[in-house]
N, C-alpha and C positions, 0 to 999 in steps of 0.2 A: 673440623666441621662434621656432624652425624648425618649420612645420607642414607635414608631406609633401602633393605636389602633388594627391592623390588626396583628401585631407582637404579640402584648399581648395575642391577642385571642386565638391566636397559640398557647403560653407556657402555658397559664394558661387554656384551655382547647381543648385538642386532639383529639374534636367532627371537628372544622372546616378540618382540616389538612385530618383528615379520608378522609372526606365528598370530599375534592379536589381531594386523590387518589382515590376514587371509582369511582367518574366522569370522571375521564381522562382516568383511567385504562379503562372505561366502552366502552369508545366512541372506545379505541383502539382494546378491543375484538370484537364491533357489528362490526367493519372494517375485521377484519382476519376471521370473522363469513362467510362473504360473499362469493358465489361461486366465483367470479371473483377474490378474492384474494386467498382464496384455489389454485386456477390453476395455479396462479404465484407462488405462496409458493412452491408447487410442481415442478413446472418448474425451479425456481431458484433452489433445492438443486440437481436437474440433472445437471444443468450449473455450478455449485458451485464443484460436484464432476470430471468435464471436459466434459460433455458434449456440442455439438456445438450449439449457440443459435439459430439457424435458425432450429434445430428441436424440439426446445420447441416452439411451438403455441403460446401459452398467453403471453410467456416474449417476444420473438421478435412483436409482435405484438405492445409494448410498445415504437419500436423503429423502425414503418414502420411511415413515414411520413402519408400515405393515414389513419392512423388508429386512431381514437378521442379515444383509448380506454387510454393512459396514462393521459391524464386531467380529466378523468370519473374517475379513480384510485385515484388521489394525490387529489380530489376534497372531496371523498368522503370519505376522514379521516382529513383534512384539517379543512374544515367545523364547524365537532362537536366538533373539539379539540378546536378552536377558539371562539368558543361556551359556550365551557367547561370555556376555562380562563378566558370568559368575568365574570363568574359568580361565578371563586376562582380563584383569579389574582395570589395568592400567588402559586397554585398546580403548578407541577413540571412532564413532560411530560414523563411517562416511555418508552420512547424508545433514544436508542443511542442517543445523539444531544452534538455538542459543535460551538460556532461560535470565532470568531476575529473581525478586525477591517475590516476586507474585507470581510468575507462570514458566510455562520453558513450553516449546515450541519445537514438536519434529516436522519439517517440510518433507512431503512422499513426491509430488511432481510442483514442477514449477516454468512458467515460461510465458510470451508474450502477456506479460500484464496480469496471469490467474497464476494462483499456487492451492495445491490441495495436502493441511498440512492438518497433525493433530496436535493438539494444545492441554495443558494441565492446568489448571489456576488453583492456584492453595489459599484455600481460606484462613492461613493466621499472616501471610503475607498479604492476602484483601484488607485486613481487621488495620493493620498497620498502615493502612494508605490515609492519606485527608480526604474527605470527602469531595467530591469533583465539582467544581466550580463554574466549570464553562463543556460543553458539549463540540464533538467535532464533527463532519460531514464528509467523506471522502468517496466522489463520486463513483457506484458501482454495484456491480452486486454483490451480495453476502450470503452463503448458505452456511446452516450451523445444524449439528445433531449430536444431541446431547448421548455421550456414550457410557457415564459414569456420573454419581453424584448429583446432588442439587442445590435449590438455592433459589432466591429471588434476585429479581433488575426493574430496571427500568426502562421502559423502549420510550424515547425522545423522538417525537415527529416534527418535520420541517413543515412549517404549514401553512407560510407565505414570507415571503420576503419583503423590509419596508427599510425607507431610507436610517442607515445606520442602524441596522438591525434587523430580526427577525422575531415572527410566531411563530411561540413552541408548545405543541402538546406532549402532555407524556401520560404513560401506563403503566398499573405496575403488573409486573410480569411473576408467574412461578416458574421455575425452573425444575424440568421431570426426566430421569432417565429415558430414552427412548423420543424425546421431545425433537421436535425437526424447526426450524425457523429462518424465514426465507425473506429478504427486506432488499429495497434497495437502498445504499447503505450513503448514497447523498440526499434520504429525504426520511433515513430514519437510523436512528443512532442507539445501538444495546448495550445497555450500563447497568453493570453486575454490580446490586447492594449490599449482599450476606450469602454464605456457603455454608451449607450445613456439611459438607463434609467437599472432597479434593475434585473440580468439578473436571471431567474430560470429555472435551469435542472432536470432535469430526469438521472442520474448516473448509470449503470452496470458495474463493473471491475471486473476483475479478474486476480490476481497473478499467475506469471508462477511456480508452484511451483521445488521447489529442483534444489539447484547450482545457481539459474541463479541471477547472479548482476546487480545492481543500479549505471549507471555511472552517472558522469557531466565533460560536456565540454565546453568553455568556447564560447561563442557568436559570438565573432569577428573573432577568428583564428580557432575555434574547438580544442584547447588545451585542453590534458588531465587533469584535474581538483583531481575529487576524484570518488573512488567507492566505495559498500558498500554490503553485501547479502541482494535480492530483498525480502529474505525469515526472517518475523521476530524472527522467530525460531534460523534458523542459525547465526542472529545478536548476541541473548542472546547465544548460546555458544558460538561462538567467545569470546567475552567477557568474560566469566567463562575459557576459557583455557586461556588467558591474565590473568587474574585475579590468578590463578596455579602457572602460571609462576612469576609471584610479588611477588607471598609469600610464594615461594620456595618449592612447596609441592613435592618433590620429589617423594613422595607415590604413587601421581596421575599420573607419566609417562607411565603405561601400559595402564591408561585406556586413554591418550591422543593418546599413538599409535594407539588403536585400533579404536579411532575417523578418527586419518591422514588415515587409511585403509580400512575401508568404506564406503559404495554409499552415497557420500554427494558434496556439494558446494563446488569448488576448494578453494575458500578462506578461506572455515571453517578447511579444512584439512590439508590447510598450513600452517595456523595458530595453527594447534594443531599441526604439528609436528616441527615446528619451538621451540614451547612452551615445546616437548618432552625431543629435542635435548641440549635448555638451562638444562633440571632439570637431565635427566639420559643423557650424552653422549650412553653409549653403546646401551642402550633400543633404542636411537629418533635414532643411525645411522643403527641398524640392523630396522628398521622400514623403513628406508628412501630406502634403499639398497633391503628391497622386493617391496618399490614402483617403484624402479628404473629397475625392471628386469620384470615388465608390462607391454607388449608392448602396450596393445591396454590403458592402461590408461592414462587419458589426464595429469596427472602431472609425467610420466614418464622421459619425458625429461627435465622440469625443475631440476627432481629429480637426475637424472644420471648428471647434469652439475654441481649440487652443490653436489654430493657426491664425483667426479673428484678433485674437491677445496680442497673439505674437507680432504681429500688423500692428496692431493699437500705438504697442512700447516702442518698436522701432520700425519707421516707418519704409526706411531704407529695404526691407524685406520685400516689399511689394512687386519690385520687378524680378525676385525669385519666381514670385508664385505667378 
């Protein structure tokens, strides 16, 4: 088998390999070394724990149009890193990164809920997509500044919600070097139509944390589609009380109640006591029956219409509740 010489060098000695992470690694600390990245580092884990970006200095500055400080930033880790590779092609970039066939993605900080990442989109990888069919809503904010390249989109507004679906407006949007665009990203949705050339941003998000879900409606009619928790926490237990309920642990119904009964995502709660009621009847209806005598709670009423039902079919429940 033919193994190229750069490969060899690698296994058969762990001098180059070193040599590539201390390089890369190196260029990534004299980056975070910097005062001007301190102040954003700073800044983001205030923005990161909810604070408003317009009172961090350094990071909104990253997203005032009049400000050259974001190209002076992404320039000055950019640089040595491409530096770096020219000089160990094989080294391997320690920080967040994954790309596809349309974009790739460097993450610079990341943590409770925001990540402040720069992003690529190649326009012959755009060209090759199908046109988008349905729109998504993932509750939060979104700041964007365009560092490179342009292009048109479409910005999608949420513009009321109505049984099994929603109204949508849209716009069409140009896309401009230097361009700043600041939405909140569960009532409005930016979808890139054409690139005239490889477009690079500047990224800040941030997750709305606890409860709040990920809709998709469909383009043409605004039909309900699907949803999901915006929270990747609450995804994974959804899925572990699904997961309960398949393999019949019956053991696990107290602790599913006591999920459906505290401050969390309506759909993680519904989902556990849904999950409750298959494995203990008695445990998931006296569970449902103190959510249902909550007035201020938001699945109170769901809860009082399917405990109604559930009386109706079997009547035997009653001295549960």
């Amino acid at each position: 088998m033919a193994i190229h010489p750069d490969l060899l060098a690698l296994r058969s000695d762990p001098a180059p390999q070193q040599l590539a992470h201390d390089a890369l690694g190196g260029a990534i600390a004299q980056w975070r070394e910097s005062a001007l990245v301190r102040q954003i580092e700073s800044d983001f884990e205030a923005f990161s724990q909810g604070a408003k970006l317009a009172a961090q200095n350094g990071l909104a500055a990253l997203f005032d149009p009049a400000d050259p400080m974001a190209g002076a930033l992404i320039a000055r880790l950019i640089d040595p890193l491409v530096a770096a590779l020219g000089q160990h092609p094989l080294g391997a970039v320690p920080l967040r990164h994954y790309a596809d066939d349309q974009s790739a993605t460097l993450v610079l900080c990341t943590g409770g809920g925001a990540a402040l990442s720069v992003q690529v989109l190649d326009p012959v990888g755009l060209s090759r997509q199908r046109p988008a069919s349905s729109v998504t809503f993932a509750p939060g904010q979104l700041h964007e500044r365009i560092l490179a390249g342009s292009g048109a989109a479409k910005l999608v507004s949420l513009r009321a919600m109505r049984p099994g679906g929603a109204d949508l407006d849209s716009e069409e949007l140009r896309l401009e070097p230097g361009q700043c665009l600041h939405r909140n990203s569960g009532e409005q949705c930016r979808m890139i139509t054409a690139l005239d050339a490889p477009l690079v941003l500047l990224r800040l998000q941030r997750r709305e944390a606890g409860g709040a879900l990920t809709r998709e409606y469909g383009l043409a009619d605004g039909r309900f589609i699907a949803q999901a928790a915006a929270s990747p926490r609450e995804t994974r237990l959804e899925l572990a009380a699904a997961l309960l309920g398949r393999m019949g642990r019956s053991d696990a119904a107290p602790l599913l109640a006591a999920m459906a009964e505290e401050e969390a995502g309506q759909s993680l709660r519904w989902q556990s006591l849904k999950e409750c009621l298959g494995l203990d009847t008695a445990t998931g209806f006296a569970s449902l029956c103190r959510i249902a005598g909550r007035a201020e709670d938001p699945l109170a009423a769901p809860a009082g219409a399917l405990r109604a039902q559930l009386i109706e079919a079997y009547p035997q429940l009653e001295g549960i509740a």
